[in-house]
N, CA, C and O atoms as CSV, one atom per row, in Angstrom:
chain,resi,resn,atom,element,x,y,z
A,1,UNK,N,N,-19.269,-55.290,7.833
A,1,UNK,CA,C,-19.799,-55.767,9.114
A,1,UNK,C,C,-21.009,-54.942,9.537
A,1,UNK,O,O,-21.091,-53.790,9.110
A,2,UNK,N,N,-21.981,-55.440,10.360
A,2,UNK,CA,C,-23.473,-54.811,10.681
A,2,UNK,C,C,-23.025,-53.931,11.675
A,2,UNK,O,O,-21.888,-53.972,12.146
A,3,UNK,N,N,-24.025,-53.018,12.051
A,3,UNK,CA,C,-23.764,-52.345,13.043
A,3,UNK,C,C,-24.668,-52.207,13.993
A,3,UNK,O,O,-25.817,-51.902,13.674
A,4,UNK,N,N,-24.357,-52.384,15.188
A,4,UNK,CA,C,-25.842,-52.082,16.196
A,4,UNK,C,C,-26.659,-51.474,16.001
A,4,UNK,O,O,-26.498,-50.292,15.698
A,5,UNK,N,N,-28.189,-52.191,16.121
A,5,UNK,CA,C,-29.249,-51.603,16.243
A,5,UNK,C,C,-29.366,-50.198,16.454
A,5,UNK,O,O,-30.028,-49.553,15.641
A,6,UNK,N,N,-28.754,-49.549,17.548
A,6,UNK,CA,C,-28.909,-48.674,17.715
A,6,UNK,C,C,-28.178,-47.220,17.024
A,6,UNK,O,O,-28.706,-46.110,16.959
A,7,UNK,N,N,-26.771,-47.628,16.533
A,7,UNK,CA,C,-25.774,-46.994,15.686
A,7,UNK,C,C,-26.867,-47.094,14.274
A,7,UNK,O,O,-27.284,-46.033,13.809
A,8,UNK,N,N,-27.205,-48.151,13.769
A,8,UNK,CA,C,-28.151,-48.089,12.679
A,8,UNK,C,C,-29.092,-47.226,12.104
A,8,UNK,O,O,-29.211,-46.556,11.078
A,9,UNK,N,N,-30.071,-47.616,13.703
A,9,UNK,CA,C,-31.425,-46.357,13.674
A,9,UNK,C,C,-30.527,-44.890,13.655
A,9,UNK,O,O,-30.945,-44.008,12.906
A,10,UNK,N,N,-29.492,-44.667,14.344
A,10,UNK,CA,C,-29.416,-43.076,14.408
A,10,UNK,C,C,-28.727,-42.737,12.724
A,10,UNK,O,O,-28.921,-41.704,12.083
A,11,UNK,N,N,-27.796,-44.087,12.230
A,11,UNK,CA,C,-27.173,-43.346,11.163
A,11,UNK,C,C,-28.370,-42.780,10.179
A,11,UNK,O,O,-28.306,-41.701,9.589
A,12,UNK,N,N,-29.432,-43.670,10.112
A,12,UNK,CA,C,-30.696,-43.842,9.208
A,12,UNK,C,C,-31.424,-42.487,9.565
A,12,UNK,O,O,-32.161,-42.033,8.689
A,13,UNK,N,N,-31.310,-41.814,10.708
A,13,UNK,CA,C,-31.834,-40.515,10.722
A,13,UNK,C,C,-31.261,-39.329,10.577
A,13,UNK,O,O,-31.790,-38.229,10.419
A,14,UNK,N,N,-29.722,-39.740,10.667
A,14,UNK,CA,C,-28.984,-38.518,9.987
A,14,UNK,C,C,-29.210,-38.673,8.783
A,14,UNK,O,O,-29.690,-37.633,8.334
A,15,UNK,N,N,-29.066,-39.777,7.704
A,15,UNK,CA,C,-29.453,-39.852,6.083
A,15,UNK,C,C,-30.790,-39.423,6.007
A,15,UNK,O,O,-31.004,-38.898,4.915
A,16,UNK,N,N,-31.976,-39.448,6.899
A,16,UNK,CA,C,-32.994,-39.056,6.481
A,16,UNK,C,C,-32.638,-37.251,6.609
A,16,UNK,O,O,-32.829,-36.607,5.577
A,17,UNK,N,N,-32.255,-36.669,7.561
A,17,UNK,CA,C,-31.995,-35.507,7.610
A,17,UNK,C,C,-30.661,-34.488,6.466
A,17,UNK,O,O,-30.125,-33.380,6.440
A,18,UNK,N,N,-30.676,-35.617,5.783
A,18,UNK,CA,C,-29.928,-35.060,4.214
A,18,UNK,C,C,-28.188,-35.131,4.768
A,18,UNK,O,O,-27.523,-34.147,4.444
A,19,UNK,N,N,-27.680,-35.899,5.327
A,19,UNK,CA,C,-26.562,-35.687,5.763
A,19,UNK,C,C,-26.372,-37.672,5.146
A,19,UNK,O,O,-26.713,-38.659,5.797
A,20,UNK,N,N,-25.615,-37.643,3.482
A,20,UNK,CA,C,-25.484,-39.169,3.370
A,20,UNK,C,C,-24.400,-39.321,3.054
A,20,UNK,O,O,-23.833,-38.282,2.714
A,21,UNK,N,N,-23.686,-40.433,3.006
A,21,UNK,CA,C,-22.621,-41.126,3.477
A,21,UNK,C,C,-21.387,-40.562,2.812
A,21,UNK,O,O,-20.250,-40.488,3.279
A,22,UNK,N,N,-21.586,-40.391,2.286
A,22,UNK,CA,C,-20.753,-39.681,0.998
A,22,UNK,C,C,-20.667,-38.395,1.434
A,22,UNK,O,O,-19.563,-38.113,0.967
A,23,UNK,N,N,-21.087,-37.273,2.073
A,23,UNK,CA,C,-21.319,-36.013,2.099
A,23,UNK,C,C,-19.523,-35.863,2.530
A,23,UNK,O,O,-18.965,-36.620,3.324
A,24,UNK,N,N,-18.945,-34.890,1.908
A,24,UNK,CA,C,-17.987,-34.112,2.609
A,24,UNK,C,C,-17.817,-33.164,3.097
A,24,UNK,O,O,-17.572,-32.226,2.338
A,25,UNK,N,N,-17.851,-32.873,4.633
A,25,UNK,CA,C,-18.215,-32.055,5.262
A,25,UNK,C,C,-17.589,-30.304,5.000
A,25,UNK,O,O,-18.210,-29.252,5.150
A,26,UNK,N,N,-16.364,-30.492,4.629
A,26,UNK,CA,C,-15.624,-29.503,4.683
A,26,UNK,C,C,-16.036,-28.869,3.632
A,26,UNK,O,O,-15.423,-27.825,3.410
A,27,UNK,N,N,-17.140,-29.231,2.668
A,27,UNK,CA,C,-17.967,-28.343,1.623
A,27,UNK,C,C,-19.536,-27.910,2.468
A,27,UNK,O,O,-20.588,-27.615,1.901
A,28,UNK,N,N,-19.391,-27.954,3.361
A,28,UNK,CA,C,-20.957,-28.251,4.122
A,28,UNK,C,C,-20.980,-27.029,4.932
A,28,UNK,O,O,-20.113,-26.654,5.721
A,29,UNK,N,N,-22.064,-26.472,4.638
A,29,UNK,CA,C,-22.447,-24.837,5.447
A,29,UNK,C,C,-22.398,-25.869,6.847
A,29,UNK,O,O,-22.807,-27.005,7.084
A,30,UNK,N,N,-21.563,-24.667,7.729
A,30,UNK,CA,C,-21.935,-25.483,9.543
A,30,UNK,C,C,-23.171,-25.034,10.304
A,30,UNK,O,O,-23.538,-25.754,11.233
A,31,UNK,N,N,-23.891,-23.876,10.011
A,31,UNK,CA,C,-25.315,-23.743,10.503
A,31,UNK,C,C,-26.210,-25.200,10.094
A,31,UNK,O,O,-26.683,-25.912,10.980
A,32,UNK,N,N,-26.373,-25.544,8.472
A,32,UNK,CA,C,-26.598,-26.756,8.529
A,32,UNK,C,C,-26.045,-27.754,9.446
A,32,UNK,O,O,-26.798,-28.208,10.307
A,33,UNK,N,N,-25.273,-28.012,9.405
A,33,UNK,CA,C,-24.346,-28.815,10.359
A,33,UNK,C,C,-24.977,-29.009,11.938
A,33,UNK,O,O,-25.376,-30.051,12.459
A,34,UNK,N,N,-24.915,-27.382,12.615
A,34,UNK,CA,C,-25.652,-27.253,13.773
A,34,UNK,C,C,-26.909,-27.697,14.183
A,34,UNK,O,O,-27.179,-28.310,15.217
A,35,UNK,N,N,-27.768,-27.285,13.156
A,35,UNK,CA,C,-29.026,-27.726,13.402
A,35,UNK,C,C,-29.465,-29.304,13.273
A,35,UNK,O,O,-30.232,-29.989,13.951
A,36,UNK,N,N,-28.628,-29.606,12.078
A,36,UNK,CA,C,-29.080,-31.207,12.074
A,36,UNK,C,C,-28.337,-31.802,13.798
A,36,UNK,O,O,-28.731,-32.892,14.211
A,37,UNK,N,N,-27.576,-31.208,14.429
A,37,UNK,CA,C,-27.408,-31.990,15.854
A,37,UNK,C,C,-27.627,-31.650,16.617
A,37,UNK,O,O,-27.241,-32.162,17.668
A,38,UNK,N,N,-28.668,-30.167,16.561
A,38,UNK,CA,C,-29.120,-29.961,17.553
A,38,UNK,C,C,-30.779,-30.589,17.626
A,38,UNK,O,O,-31.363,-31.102,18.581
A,39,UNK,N,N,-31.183,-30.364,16.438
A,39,UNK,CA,C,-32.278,-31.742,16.348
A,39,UNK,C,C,-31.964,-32.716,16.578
A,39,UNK,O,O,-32.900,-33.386,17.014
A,40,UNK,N,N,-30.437,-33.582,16.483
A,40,UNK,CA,C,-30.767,-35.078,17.378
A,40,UNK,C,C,-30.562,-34.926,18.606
A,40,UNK,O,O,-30.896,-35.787,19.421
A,41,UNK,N,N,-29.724,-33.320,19.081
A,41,UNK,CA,C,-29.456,-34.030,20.768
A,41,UNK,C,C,-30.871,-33.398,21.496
A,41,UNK,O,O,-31.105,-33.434,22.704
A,42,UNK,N,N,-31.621,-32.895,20.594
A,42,UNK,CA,C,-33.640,-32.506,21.321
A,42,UNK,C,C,-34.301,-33.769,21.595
A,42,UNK,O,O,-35.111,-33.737,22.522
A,43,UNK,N,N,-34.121,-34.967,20.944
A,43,UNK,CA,C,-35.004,-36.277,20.481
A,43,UNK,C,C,-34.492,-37.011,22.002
A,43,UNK,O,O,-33.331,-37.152,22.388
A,44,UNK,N,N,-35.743,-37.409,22.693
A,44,UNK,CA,C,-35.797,-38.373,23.757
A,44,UNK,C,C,-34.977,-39.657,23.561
A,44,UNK,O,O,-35.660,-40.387,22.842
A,45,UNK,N,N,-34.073,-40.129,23.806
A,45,UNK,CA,C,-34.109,-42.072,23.392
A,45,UNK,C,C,-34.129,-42.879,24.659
A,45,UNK,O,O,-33.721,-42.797,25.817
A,46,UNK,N,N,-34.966,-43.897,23.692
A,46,UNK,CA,C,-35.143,-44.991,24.768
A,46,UNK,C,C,-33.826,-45.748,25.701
A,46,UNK,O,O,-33.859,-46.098,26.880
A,47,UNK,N,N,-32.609,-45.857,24.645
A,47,UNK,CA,C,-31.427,-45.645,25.674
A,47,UNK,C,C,-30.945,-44.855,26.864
A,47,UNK,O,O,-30.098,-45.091,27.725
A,48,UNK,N,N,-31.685,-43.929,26.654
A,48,UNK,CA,C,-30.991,-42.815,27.504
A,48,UNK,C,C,-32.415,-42.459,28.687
A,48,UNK,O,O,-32.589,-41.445,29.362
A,49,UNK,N,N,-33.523,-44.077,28.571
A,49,UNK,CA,C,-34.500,-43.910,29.343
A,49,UNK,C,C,-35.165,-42.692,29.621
A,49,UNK,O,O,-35.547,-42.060,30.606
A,50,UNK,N,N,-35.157,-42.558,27.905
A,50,UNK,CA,C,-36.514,-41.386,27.208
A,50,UNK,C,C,-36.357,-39.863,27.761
A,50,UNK,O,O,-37.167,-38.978,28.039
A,51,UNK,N,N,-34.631,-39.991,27.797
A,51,UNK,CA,C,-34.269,-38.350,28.371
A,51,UNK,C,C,-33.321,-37.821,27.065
A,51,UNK,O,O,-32.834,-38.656,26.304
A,52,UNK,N,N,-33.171,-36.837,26.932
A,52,UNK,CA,C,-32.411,-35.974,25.440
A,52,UNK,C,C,-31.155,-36.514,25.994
A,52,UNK,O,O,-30.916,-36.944,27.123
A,53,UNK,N,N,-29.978,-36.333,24.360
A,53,UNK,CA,C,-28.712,-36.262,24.998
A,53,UNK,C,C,-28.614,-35.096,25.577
A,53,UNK,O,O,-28.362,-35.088,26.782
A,54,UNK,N,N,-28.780,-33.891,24.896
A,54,UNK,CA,C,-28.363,-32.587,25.843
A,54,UNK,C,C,-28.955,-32.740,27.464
A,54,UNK,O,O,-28.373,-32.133,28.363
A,55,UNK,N,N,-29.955,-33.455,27.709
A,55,UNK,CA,C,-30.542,-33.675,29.223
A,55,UNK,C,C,-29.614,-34.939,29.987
A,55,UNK,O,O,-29.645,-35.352,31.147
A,56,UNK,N,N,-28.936,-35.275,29.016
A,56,UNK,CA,C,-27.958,-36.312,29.810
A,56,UNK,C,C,-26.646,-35.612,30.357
A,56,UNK,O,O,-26.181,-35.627,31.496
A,57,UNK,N,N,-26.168,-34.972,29.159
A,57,UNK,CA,C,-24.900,-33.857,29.219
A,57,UNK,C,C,-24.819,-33.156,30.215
A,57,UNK,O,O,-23.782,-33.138,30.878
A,58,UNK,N,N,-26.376,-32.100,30.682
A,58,UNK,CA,C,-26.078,-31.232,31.275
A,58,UNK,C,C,-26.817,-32.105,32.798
A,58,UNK,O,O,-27.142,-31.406,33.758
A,59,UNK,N,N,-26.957,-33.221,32.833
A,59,UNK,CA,C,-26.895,-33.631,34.424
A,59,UNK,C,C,-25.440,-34.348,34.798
A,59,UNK,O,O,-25.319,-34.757,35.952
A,60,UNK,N,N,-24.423,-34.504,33.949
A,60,UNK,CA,C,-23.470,-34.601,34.354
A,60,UNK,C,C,-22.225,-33.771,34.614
A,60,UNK,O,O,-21.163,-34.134,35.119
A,61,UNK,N,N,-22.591,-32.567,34.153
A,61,UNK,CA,C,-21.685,-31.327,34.479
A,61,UNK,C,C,-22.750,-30.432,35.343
A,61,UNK,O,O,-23.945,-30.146,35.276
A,62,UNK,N,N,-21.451,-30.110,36.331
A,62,UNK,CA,C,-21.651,-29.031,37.765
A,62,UNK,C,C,-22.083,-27.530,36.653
A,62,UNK,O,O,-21.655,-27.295,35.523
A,63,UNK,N,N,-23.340,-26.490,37.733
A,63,UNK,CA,C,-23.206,-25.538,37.071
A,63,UNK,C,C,-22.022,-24.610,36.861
A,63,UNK,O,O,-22.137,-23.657,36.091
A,64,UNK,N,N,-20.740,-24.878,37.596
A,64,UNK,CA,C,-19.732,-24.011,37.459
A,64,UNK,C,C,-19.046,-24.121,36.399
A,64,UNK,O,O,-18.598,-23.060,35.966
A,65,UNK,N,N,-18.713,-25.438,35.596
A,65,UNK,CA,C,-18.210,-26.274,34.685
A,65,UNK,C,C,-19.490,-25.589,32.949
A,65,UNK,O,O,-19.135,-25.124,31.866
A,66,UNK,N,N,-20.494,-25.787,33.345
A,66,UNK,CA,C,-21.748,-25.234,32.222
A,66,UNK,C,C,-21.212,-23.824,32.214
A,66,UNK,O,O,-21.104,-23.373,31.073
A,67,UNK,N,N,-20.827,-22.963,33.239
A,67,UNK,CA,C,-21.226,-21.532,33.087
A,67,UNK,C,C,-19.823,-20.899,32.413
A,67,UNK,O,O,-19.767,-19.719,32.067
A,68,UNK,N,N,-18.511,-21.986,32.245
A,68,UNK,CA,C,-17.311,-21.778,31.999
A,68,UNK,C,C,-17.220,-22.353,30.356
A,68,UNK,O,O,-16.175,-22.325,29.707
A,69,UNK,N,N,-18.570,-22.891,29.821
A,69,UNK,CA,C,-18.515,-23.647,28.598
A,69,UNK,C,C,-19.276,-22.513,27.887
A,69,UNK,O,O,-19.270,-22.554,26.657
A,70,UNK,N,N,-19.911,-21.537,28.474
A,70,UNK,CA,C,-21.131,-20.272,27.885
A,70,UNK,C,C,-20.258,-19.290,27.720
A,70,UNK,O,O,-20.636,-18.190,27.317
C-alpha cells in the first residue's frame, strides 16, 4: 500500500541520509543515529508552516516541564 506524500518525502530523506530499509538498528552506532534526527528535527516543513519539529516541541512544553527533561 502507498504511503502519504508526506511519510514518503521524509522516508526518502532518511534513505538519502544512509539510514535504508533494511538497516538494523541494534548494529548501528547511536551518535549516528543522533545526528541523522537531529538533522531532521533542524529542517523547517511546510506542514508544520515552515517551523522545525524541535520549534514545534518546545512551544508546546512549559519551561518547567523543558528544564525537568535537561
Amino acid at each position: 500500500p502507498s504511503q502519504r506524500g508526506l511519510n514518503e518525502h521524509s522516508n526518502g530523506l532518511l534513505r538519502r541520509d544512509g539510514l535504508p530499509k533494511t538497516m538494523d538498528f541494534r548494529d548501528t552506532d547511536e551518535t549516528f543515529i543522533q545526528s541523522v534526527a537531529s538533522k531532521r528535527n533542524h529542517i523547517p516543513r511546510k506542514s508544520l508552516n515552515y517551523r522545525t519539529p524541535l520549534e514545534v516541541f518546545l512551544s508546546c512544553i512549559d519551561k518547567d516541564m523543558l528544564s525537568s527533561l535537561i
